[in-house]
N, C-alpha and C positions, 0 to 999 in steps of 0.2 A: 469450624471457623465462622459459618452461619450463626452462631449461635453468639459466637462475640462480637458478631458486628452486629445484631438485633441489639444485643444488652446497652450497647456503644451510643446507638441513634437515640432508642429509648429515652436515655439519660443526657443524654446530647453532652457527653465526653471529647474533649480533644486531648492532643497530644498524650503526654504519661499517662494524664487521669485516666485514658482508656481502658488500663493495664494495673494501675496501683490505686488502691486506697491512699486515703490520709493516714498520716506517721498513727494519730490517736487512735484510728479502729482498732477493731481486735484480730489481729493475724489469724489467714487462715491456715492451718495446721493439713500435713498430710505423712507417708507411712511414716514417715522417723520422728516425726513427733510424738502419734499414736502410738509409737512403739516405748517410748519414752513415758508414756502415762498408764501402757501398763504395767511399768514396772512398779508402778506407785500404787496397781489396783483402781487408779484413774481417778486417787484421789493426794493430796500431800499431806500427810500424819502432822499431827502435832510435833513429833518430834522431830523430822525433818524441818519443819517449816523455821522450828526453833533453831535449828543447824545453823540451816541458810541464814537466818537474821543473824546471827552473831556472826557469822563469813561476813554479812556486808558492812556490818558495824567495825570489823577489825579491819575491812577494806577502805570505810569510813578513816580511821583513825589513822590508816597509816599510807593515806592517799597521795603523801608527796615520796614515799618510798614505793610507786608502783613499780611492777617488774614485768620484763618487756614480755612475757607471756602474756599478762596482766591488760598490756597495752591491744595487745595485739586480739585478744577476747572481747576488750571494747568495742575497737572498731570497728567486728565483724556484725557483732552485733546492732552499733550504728546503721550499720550498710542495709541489715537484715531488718531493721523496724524502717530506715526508709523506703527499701524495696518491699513494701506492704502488698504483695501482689493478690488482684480482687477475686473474689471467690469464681467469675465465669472464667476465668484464665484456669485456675485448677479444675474446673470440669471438664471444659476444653482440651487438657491436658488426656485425663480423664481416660475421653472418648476415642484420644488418637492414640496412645499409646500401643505399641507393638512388641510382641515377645518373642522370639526364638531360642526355644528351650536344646538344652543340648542333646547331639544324636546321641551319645556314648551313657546318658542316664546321668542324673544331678547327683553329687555326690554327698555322704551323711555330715560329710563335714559343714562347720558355722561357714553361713555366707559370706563376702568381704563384696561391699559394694566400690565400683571403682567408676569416676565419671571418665569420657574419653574425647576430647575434642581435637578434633583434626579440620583442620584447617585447608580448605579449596577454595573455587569458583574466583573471587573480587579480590581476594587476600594473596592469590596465587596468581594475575592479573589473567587470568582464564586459561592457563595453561594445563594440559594434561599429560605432560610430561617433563624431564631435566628438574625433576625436585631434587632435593639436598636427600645423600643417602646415609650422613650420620647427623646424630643431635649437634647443637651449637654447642662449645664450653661458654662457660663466664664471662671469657672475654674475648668473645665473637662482636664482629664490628654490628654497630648501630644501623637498625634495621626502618631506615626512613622510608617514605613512602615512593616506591621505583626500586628497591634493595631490597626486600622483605623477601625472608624467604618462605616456599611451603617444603617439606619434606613426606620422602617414599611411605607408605603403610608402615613396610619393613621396620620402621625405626620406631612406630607406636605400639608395633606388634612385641617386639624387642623388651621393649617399658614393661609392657602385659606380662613377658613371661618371667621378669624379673620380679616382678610385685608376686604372682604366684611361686612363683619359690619363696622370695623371703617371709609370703604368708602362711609357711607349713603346707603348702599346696590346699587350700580352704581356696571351696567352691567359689566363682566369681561369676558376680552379677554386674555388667558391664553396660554402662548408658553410655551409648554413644550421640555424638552431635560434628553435622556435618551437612553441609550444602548439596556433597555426591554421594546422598545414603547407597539407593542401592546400588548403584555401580559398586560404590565400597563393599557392600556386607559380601558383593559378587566375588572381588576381589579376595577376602581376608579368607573367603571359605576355597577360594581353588589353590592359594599361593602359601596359606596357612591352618592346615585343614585340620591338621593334629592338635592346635587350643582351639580352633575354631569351635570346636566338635564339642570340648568339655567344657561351656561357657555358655551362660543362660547371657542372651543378648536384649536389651532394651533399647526403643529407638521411638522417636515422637515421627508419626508417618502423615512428613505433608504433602503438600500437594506438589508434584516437580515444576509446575507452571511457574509456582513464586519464584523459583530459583532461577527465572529465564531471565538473564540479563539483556536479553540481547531488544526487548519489549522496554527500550531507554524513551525518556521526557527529550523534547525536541532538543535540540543544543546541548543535551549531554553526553557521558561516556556512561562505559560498563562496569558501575560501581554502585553500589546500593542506591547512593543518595537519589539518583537521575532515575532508577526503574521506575516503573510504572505501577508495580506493582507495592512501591515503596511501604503502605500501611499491611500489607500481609506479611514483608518481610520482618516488620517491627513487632509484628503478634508473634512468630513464628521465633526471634529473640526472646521474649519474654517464656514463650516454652520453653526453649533450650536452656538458658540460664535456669528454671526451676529444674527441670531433666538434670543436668548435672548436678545442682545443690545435694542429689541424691548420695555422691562418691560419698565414702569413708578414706579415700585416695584418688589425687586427681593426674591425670595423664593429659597432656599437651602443652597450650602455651599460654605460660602467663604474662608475658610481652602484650596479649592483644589483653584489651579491657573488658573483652566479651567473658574472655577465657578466669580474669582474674576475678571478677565480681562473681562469675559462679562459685568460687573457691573459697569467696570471702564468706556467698551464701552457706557453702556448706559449712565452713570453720562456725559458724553461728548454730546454724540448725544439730551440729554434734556437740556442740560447745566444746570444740578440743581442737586443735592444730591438725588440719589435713597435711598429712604427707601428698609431695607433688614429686612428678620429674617432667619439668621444664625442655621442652624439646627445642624451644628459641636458644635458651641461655639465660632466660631471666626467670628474676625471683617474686615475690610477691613487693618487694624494695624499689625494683627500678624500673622505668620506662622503654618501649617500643623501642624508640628510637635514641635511648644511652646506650654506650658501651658498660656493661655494669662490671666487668672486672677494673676498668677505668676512674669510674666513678665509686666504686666501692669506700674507698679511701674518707672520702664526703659523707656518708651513711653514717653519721657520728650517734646516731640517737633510733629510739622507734620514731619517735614523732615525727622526725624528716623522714625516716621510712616509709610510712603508713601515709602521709600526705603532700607532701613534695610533690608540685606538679607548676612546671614552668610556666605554663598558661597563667598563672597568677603572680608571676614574678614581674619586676618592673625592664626584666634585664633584657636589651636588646641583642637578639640573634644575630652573630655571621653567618649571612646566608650562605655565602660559598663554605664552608666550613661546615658550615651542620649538615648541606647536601651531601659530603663526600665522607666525615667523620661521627656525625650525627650530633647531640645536645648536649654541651659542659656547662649547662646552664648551673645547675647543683652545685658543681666542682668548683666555677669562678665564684659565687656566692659563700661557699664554704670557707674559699681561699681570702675573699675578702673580709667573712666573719671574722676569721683569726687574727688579720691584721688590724683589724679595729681593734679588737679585744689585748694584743699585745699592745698598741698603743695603748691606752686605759691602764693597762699594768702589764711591766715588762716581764714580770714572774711569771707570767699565764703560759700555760702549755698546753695545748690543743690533745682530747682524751687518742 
């Protein structure tokens, strides 16, 4: 961490810039990339290269027929050149990361990398107990700020053991991210000691001070914004978000934004749709705070998928309503789309 606050002064960096390059530099690359260019011998043949150009010229050609795979590779991509994260942030990473390899011996089978983000401390309003003991479904109520839930180990360990089985049981390499590392990894090894055991663990090892809420700015409460330690907790985000980029499968929640932009990181850096299981109830579609079996209806497109975000709508909030139901902001917009649209032409029928 010494080492990125020198870089930081140095350069006399504020806010993002701390953390990310500009969108133009040249990304820095780590295992899964490397892994990806040796498959080329670490270099792109002519023939390949010749592939790819005709792939992007037919992608060219038939740009108004994209298809929502199509969409959805875009934007991860997006997300992945504007989160240009700087090369002291990967060193950094680097130097803290932590392994615990398994007692039972790693197994010969291919690895399956799986990111794992659990959710405590501020998001949990600091409680260390009465967590939720099964996942949400779909249409679990909207999880606004005062209702958010965290849930038991149990039900991430559950996820784990699902993904290894439907993996043909292949080795798992499991990065985990979380505010109560090791109380957790305490936890997962006394109450789950049978995967515990076969499962090579990764974990970014900071320092537990950062996590002290209780070291709050005069006149605030115990939530990131107000700690004191606010610009460590912000480096210690930028690690975890690359730590997880790692999954080829993502476990937790993609409800919070921490959780979904790592998944969007990974869907880019595999160039392929990560599989998740969503322990909120939400998808990479909807919002914290929608009901997304509710709003599903509305989800007419990728487009409103991938960027629907109320904060840019002009639509005024019922407050008592959204505290107790949470956000129909998508739904009422949707609802009004169509009526415009049948006025316009009364033939129109909504996809």
């Amino acid at each position: 961490m010494l080492q990125v606050i020198s870089f930081v002064r140095r350069k006399k960096l504020q806010g993002k810039m701390c953390a990310i390059n500009d969108f133009s530099e040249i990304e820095e690359f780590g295992i899964i990339e490397e892994e990806a260019m040796r498959l080329h011998n670490g270099v792109i043949n002519k023939e390949l290269r010749k592939e790819d150009e005709e792939k992007l010229w037919k992608f060219w050609r038939n740009r108004f027929d994209t298809t929502p795979y199509e969409y959805l590779l875009i934007f991860a991509h997006m997300t992945r050149i504007a989160f240009n994260i700087r090369s002291h942030i990967i060193d950094s990473y680097q130097a803290q990361i932590k392994t615990i390899a398994p007692s039972q011996g790693k197994s010969k089978e291919e690895t399956l990398r799986v990111a794992m983000h659990i959710r405590r401390g501020d998001s949990c309003d600091h409680a260390l107990s009465g967590y939720q003991k099964k996942a949400s479904p779909l249409n679990s109520r909207a999880q606004v700020s005062g209702h958010r839930y965290c849930y038991e180990t149990a039900v991430y360990m559950n996820a784990l053991e699902r993904v290894h089985s439907l993996s043909d049981n292949r080795h798992l390499e499991v990065y985990v991210s979380t505010d109560h590392l090791l109380d957790l990894m305490d936890e997962i090894k006394k109450d789950h000691f049978e995967i515990y055991r076969k499962i090579t663990w990764k974990y970014v090892d900071h320092s537990r001070d950062t996590f002290n809420y209780s070291h709050t700015l005069v006149g605030g409460s115990k939530f990131i914004e107000y700690s004191q330690s606010h610009s460590a907790l912000g480096a210690t985000a930028f690690l975890d978000i690359w730590h997880l980029s790692h999954g080829q499968v993502f476990i937790g929640h993609l409800g919070s934004r921490f959780g979904k932009l790592s998944w969007w990181q990974a869907t880019a850096r595999y160039n392929s749709f990560i599989p998740f299981f969503s322990v909120d109830g939400h998808s990479m579609c909807c919002d914290i705070d929608e009901d997304c079996g509710r709003v599903l209806p509305s989800i007419i497109s990728m487009e409103n998928c991938l960027t629907f975000s109320r904060d840019y709508t002009n639509y005024v909030l019922n407050e008592t309503e959204y505290w107790s139901i949470g956000s129909f902001v998508r739904f009422q917009l949707a609802k009004n789309e169509i009526d415009f649209r049948k006025k316009r032409d009364p033939n129109y029928h909504p996809p």
